[in-house]
C-alpha positions as CSV (number, residue, x, y, z in Angstrom):
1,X,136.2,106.9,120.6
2,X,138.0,109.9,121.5
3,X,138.4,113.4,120.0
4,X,136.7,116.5,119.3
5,X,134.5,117.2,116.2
6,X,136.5,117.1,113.2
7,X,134.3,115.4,110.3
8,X,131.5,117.0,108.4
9,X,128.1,115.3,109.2
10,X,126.7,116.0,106.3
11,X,128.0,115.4,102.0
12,X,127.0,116.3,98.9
13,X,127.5,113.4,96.5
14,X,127.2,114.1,92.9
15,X,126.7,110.1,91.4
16,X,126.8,108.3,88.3
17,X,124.0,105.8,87.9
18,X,124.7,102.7,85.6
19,X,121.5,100.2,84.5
20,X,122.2,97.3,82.1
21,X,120.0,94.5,80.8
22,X,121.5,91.5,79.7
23,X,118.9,88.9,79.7
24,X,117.4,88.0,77.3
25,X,119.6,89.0,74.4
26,X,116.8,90.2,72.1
27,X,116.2,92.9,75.3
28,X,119.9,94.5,76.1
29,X,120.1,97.7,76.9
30,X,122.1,99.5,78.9
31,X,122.2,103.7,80.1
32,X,123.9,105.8,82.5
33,X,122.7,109.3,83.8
34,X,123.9,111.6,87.0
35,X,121.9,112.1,90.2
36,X,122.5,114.2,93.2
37,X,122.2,113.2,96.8
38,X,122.7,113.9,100.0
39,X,124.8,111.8,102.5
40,X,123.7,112.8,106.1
41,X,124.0,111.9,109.8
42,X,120.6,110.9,111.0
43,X,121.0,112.6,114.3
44,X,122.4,115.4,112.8
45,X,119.8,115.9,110.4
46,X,117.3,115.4,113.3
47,X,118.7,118.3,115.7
48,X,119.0,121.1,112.4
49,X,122.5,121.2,113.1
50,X,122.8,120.5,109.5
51,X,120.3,123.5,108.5
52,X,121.3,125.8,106.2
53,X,120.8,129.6,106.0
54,X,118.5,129.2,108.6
55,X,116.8,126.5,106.8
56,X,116.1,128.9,103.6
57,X,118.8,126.9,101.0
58,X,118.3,123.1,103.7
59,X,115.9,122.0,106.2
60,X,114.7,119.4,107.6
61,X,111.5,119.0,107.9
62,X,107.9,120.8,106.4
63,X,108.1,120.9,102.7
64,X,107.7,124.5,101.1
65,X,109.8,127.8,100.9
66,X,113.1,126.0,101.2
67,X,115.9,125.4,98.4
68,X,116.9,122.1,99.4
69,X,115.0,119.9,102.1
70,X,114.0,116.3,104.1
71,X,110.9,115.7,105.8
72,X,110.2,112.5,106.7
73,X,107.0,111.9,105.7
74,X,108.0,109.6,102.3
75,X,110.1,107.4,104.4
76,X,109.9,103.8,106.0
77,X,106.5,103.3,107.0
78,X,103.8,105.5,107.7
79,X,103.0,105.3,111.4
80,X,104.5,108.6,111.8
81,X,107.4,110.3,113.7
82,X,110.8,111.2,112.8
83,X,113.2,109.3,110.3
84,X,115.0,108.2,113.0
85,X,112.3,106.7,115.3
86,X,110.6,105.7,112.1
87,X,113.8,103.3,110.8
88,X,114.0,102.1,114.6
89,X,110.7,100.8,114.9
90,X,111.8,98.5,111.2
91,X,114.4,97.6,113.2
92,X,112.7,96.4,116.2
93,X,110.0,94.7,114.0
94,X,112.9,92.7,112.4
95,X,114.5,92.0,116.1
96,X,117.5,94.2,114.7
97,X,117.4,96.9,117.2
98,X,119.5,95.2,119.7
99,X,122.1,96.9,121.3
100,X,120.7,100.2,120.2
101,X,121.4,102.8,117.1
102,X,123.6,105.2,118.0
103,X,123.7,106.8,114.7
104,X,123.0,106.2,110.6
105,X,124.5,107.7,107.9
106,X,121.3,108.2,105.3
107,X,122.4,108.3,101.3
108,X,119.0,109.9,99.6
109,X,117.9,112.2,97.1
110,X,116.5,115.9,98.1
111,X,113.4,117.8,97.7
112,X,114.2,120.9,95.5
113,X,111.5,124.0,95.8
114,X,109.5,121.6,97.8
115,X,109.5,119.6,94.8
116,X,109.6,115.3,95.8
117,X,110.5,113.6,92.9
118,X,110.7,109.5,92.7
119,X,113.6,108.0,95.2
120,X,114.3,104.8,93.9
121,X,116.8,104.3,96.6
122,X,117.7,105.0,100.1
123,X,120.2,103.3,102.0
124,X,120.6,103.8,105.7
125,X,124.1,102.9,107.3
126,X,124.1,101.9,110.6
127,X,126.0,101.9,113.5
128,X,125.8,101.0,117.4
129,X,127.5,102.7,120.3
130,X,131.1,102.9,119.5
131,X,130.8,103.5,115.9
132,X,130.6,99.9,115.0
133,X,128.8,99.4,111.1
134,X,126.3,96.7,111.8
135,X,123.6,96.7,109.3
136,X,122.1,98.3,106.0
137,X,119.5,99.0,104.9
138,X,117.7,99.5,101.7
139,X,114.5,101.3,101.3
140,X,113.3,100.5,97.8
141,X,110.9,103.0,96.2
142,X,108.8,101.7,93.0
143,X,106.6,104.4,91.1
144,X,103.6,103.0,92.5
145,X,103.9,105.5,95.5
146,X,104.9,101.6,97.7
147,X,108.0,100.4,99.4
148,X,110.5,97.8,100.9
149,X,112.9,97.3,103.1
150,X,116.0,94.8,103.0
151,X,118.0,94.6,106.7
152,X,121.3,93.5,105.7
153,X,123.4,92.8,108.8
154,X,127.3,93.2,108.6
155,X,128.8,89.3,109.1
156,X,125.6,87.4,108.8
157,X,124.7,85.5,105.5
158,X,127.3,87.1,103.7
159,X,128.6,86.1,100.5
160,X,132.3,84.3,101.0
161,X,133.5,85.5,97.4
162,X,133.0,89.5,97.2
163,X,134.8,91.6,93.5
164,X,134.9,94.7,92.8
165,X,136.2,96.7,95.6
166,X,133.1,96.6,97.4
167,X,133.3,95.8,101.6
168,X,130.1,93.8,101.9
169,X,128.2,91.5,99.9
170,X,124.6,89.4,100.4
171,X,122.7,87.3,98.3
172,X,119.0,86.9,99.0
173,X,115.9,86.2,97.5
174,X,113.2,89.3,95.6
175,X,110.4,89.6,96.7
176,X,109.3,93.9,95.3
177,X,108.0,94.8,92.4
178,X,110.1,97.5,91.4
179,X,110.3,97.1,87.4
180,X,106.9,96.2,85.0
181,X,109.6,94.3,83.0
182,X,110.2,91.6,85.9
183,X,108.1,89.3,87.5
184,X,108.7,89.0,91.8
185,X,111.0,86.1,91.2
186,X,114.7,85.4,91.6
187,X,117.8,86.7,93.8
188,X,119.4,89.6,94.5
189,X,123.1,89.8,94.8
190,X,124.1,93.4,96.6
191,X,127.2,94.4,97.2
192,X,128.2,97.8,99.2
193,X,131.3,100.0,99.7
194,X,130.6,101.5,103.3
195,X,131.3,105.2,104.2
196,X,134.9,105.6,105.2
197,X,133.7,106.7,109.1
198,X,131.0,106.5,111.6
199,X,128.3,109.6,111.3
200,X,129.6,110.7,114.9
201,X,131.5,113.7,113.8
202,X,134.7,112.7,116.3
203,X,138.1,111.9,115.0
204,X,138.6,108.2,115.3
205,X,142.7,107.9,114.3
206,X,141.9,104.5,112.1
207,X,139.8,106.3,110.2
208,X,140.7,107.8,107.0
209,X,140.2,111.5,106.4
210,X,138.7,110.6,102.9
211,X,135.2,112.1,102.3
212,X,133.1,109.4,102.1
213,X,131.8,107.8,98.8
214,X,129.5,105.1,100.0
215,X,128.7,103.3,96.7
216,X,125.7,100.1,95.8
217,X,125.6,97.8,93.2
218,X,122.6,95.6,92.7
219,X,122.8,92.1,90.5
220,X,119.3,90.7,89.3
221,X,119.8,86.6,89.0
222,X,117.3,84.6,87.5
223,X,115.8,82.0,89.1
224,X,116.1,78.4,88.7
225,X,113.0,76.2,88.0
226,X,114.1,73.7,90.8
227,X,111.9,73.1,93.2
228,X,113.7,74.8,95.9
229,X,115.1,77.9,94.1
230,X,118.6,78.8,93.8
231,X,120.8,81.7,91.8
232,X,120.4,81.7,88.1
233,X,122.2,83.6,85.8
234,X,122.4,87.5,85.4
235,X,119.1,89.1,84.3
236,X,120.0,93.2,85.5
237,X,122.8,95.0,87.1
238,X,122.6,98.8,88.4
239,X,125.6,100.3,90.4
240,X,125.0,104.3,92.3
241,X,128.8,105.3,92.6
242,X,129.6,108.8,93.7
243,X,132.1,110.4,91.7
244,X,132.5,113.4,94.3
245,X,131.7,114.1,97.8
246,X,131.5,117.7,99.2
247,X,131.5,118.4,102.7
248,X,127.3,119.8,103.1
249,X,127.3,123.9,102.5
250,X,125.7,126.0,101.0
251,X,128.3,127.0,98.6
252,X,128.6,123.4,98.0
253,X,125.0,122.5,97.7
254,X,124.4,126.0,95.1
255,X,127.4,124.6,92.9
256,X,126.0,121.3,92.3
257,X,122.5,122.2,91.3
258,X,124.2,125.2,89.2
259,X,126.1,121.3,87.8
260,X,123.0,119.7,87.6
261,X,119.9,122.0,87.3
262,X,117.1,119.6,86.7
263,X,118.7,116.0,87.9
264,X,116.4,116.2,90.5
265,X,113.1,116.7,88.3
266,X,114.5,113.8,86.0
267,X,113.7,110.7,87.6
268,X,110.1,109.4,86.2
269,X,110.7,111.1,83.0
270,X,114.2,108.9,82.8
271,X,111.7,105.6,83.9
272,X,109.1,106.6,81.5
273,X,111.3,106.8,78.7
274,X,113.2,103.6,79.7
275,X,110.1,101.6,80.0
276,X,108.7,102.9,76.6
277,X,112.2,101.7,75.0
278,X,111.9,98.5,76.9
279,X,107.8,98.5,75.9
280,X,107.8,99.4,72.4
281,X,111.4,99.1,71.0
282,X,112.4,96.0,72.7
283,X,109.4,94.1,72.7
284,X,109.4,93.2,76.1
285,X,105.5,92.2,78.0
286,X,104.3,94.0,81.3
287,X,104.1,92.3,84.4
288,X,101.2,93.7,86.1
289,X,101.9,95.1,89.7
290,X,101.1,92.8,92.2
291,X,100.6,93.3,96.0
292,X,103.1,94.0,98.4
293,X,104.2,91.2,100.7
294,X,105.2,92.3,104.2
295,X,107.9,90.7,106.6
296,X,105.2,89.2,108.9
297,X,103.0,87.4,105.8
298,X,101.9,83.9,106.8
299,X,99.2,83.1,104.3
300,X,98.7,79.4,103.4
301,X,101.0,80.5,100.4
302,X,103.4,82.2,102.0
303,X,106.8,81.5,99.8
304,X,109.3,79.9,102.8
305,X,112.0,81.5,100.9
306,X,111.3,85.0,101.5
307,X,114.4,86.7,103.5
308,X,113.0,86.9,107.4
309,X,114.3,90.9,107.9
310,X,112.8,92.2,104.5
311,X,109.4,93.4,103.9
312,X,107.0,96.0,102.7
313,X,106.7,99.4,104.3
314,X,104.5,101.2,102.2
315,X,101.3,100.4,100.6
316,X,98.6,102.3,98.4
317,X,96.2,104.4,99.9
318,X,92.5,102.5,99.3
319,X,90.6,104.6,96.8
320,X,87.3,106.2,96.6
321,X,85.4,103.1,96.2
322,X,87.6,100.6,98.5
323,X,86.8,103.2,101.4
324,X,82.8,103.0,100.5
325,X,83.5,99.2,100.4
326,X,85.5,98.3,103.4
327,X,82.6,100.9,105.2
328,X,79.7,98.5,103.7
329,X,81.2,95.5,104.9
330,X,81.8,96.5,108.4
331,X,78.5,97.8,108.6
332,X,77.3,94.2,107.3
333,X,80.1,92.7,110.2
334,X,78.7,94.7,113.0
335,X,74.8,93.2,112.4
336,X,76.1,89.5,111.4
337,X,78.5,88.5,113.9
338,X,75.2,89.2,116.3
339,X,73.5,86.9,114.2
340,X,75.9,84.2,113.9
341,X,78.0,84.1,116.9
342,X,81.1,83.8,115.0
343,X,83.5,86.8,116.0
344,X,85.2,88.1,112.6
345,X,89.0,90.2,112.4
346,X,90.0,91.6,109.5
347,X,93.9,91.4,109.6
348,X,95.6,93.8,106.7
349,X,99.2,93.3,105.5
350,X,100.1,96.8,105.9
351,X,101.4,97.5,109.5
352,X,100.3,101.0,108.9
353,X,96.4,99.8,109.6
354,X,95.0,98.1,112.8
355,X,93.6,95.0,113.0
356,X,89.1,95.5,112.8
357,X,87.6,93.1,115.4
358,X,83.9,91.9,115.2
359,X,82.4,90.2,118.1
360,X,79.0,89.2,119.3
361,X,77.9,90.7,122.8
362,X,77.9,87.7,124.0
363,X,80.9,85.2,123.8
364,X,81.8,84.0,120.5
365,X,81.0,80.5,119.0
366,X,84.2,80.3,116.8
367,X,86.6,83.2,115.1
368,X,86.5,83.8,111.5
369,X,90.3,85.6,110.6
370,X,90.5,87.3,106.9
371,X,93.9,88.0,106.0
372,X,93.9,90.6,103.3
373,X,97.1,92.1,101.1
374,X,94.9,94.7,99.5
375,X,92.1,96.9,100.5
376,X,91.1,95.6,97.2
377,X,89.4,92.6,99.4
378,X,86.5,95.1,100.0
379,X,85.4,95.7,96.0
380,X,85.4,92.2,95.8
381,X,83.4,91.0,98.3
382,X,81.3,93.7,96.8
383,X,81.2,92.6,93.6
384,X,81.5,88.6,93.7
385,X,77.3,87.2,93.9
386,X,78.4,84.5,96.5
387,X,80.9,84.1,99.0
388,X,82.4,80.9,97.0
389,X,82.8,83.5,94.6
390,X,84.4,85.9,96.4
391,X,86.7,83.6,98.7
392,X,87.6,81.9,94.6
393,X,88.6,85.1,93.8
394,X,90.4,86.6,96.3
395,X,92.9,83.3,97.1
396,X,93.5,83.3,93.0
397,X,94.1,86.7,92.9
398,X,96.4,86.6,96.4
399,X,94.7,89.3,97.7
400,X,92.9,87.9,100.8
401,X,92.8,84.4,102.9
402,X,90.1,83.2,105.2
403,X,91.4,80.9,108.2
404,X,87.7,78.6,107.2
405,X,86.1,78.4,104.3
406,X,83.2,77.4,106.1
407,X,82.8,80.0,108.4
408,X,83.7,82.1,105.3
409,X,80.7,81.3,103.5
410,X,78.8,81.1,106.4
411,X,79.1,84.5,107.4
412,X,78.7,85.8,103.7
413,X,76.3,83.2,103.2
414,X,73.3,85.2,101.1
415,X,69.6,86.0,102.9
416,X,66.9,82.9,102.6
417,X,64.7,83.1,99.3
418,X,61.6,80.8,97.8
419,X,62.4,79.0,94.4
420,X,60.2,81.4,92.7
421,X,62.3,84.5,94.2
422,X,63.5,86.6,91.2
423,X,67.6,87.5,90.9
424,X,68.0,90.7,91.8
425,X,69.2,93.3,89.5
426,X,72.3,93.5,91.7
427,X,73.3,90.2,91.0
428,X,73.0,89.9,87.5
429,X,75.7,92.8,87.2
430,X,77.5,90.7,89.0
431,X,77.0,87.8,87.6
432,X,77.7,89.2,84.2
433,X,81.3,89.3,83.7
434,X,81.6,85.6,85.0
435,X,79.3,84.3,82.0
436,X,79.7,80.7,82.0
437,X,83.0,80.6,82.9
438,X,81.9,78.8,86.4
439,X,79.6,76.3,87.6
440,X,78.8,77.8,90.6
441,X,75.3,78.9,91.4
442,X,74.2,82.4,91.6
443,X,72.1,83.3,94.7
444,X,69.0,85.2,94.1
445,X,69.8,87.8,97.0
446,X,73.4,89.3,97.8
447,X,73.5,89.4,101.8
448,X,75.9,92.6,101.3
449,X,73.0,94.8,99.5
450,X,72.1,96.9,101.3
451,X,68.1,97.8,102.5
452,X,66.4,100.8,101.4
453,X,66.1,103.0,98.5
454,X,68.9,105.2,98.8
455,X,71.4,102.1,99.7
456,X,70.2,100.2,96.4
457,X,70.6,103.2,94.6
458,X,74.1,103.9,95.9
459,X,75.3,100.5,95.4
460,X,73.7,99.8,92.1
461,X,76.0,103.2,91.3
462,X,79.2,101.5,92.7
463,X,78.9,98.0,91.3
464,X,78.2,99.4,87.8
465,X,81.0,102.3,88.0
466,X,83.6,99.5,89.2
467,X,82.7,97.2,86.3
468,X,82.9,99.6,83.7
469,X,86.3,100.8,85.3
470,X,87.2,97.2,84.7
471,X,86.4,97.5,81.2
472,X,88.2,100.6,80.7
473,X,91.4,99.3,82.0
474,X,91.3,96.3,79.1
475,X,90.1,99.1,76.6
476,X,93.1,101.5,77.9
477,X,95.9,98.8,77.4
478,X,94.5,97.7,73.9
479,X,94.2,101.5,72.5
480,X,98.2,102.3,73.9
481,X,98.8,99.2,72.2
482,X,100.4,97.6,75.6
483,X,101.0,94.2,76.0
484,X,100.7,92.4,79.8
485,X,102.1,89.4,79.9
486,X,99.8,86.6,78.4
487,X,97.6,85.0,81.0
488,X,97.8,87.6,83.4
489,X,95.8,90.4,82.2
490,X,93.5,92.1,84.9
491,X,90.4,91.6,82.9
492,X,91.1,87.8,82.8
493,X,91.1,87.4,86.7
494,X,87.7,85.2,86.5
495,X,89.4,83.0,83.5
496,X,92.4,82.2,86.3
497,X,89.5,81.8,89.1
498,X,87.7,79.7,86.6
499,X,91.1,77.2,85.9
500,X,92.1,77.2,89.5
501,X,88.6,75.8,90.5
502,X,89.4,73.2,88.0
503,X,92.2,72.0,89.7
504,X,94.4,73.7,87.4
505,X,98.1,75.3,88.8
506,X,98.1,78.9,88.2
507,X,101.7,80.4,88.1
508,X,103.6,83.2,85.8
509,X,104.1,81.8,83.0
510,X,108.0,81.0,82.7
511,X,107.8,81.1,78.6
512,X,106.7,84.6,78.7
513,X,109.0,85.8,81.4
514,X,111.4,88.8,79.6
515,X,110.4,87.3,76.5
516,X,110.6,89.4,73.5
517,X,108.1,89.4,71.2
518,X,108.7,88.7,67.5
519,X,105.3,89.9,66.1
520,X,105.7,93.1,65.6
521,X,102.1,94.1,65.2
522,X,101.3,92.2,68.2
């Protein structure tokens, strides 16, 4: 490529965003609002030559004192460093990288007055040396603060039939939770128009002088009941389209918040209202959020289906009580792995955390691996009165997998009592929201409580606070009057532990699925 700097590096896109339900009937409903973005070279972006009144009205990077402004702290994952190194290292994860990125174009929304609203979106075009379009990807934001990636390379599994006027299409399965109004089933089908040029800045003479308008639209398909799932029919359809694209100035970037005022602010107040039309108007039942899958995931339940190059990014920060958790049990880890000789790894999901290794001084017997999706594993362990409990729970629930259940309960396995030993207050807190709901026996002694005092005190505090918080999250849902879809209510999780130990299959129930309900008092 030959030339000398002749594009802008940098647009403003002013865009019309379209959502529509159309499945089922009973639930259509369709809304369109504008948004304002920013379409930017990466390495542009990276070097301030795209900074604007000295970084007063745009700037990369901090967060405060500036009109407009990136930083890269809310994107891809969160192992730190710049955009750019931050969406090379997804792409080296995913074996993507190849021959190298020379450059992206990155489509996202700006921080206004250090303000960060919700991003649902960010797309990343991306080209190698030469200016060649090779891949995109989509970073998927959900209001849960998490994230995912899809990797969709340019002339690999592309769909043969493409309408529309879009460039590139791909049809592959979900796997993020984005919307409480759809369970983590079914296919995508997204088709993309691709910026008219590379993000080089050089005049390529093929190229058209057209300002770019790089435009997405997204196709929700059911999917079928088949044993091997395939493409059912249309559930949701969004499209982002810019209607104008301004070369990035400040003049340019003044007049479309002047426009637009409080686009930018809009976002969860648009979801919020959305969901409480979906919720309360249209009937529709709550899918509760569940755990992030990443691209790496090989549980025992691990769906085969998954797309190899997508995966999650970003995961929820553990709370107050998961920290005091996850600190109890390595504590616990530390003393039993000497006892047993069984070396112990706790692996998490999230590749922003490292792997904890527990090993005896000496060398190991065997090697216990617990493969966890949630810090939620912690409060668990915590709060289940046995480790059959505990590993019952946490494989129902998909939030952690052991590589033995008999090393499992062996570690976890409670301190030796006498018949006559009394259960400990501890354990009947524990043992209280299970009732007779399982036949499983309820050691006297928890081998996780602590010695002392103080420790019994503290824990006693944390087991009761967590149960109550348990409760409140039923009482919460019943006093909004909000409806999760039957059978998978949080407060029912030893109910599902209690049918899968009976043998019986535990799925989302497909009846329920975007149903509408017809009681209207319900």
């Amino acid at each position: 490529m030959t030339g000398t700097p002749s594009y802008p590096r940098g647009y403003v896109l002013e865009n019309q965003v379209t959502h529509a339900r159309l499945f089922p009937v009973g639930s259509t409903h369709a809304f369109t609002y504008p948004t304002l973005s920013l379409l930017l070279s990466l390495n542009a972006l990276e070097n301030h030559s795209l900074d604007l009144g000295r970084g007063w009205i745009f700037g990369y990077g901090g967060r405060w004192a500036r009109l407009f402004g990136l930083r890269p702290a809310p994107y891809l994952t969160e192992n730190g460093g710049s955009i750019r190194q931050r969406l090379e290292k997804v792409l080296a994860d995913r074996g993507l990288l190849g021959d190298g990125l020379e450059d992206a174009w990155m489509m996202t929304m700006p921080s206004l007055l250090g303000f960060e609203g919700i991003n649902p979106l960010t797309v990343y075009f991306c080209y190698r040396p030469g200016g060649e379009f090779f891949l995109t990807v989509l970073e998927v934001h959900n209001t849960f603060g998490e994230s995912h990636v899809y990797c969709l390379e340019t002339g690999k599994g592309e769909d043969k039939t493409i309408v529309g006027g879009f460039d590139h299409q791909w049809t592959f399965p979900r796997a993020f939770h984005v919307s409480p109004f759809n369970d983590r089933r079914g296919f995508y089908r997204v088709a993309i128009k691709s910026p008219t040029h590379p993000p080089t800045g050089t005049r390529d003479t093929n190229a058209s002088p057209t300002p770019p308008r790089p435009s997405v639209r997204v196709h929700l398909h059911t999917a079928s009941d088949h044993k091997i799932p395939v493409v059912g029919p249309l559930k949701l359809t969004a499209l982002l389209r810019p209607t104008s694209a301004s070369p990035l100035t400040s003049t340019s970037l003044v007049f479309a918040l002047s426009r637009a005022p409080f686009d930018l602010f809009l976002s969860f107040a648009r979801i919020v209202y959305i969901a409480w039309i979906l919720h309360y108007k249209k009937r529709l039942d709550v899918f509760i959020r569940p755990e992030p899958l990443p691209a790496t995931w090989t549980s025992p339940e691990s769906d085969p289906s998954l797309h190899p190059i997508e995966g999650g990014v970003r995961w929820l920060d553990e709370g107050l009580f998961e920290a005091y958790s996850r600190r109890h049990v390595e504590e616990f880890l530390r003393r039993r792995v000497e006892e047993t000789g069984v070396s112990v790894s706790l692996v998490p999901a999230n590749p922003s955390l490292v792997i904890r290794a527990f090993a005896p001084a000496y060398p190991p017997t065997d090697h216990l691996k617990i493969s966890y999706l949630s810090p939620r594993v912690f409060t668990i362990l915590l709060l289940c009165p046995s480790p059959q409990h505990a590993l019952l729970l946490g494989t129902t629930e998909r939030i952690f997998f052991a590589s033995s259940d008999k090393l499992f309960h062996s570690t976890f396995a409670p301190p030796p009592t006498t018949p006559t030993t009394p259960t400990s207050r501890r354990q009947k807190m524990r043992a209280a929201p299970i009732g007779t709901l399982l036949p499983l026996a309820i050691p006297a002694r928890n081998a996780l409580d602590p010695p002392g005092l103080v420790g019994a005190l503290v824990s006693v505090a944390v087991i009761w606070t967590l149960l109550f918080l348990d409760r409140v999250e039923g009482w919460v849902f019943r006093v909004a009057r909000a409806r999760p879809v039957k059978g998978l209510e949080p407060w029912k999780q030893w109910e599902r532990a209690a049918m899968a130990y009976a043998g019986q299959k535990i799925a989302v129930p497909k009846v329920r699925e975007g149903s509408v309900r017809r009681d209207r008092d319900a």
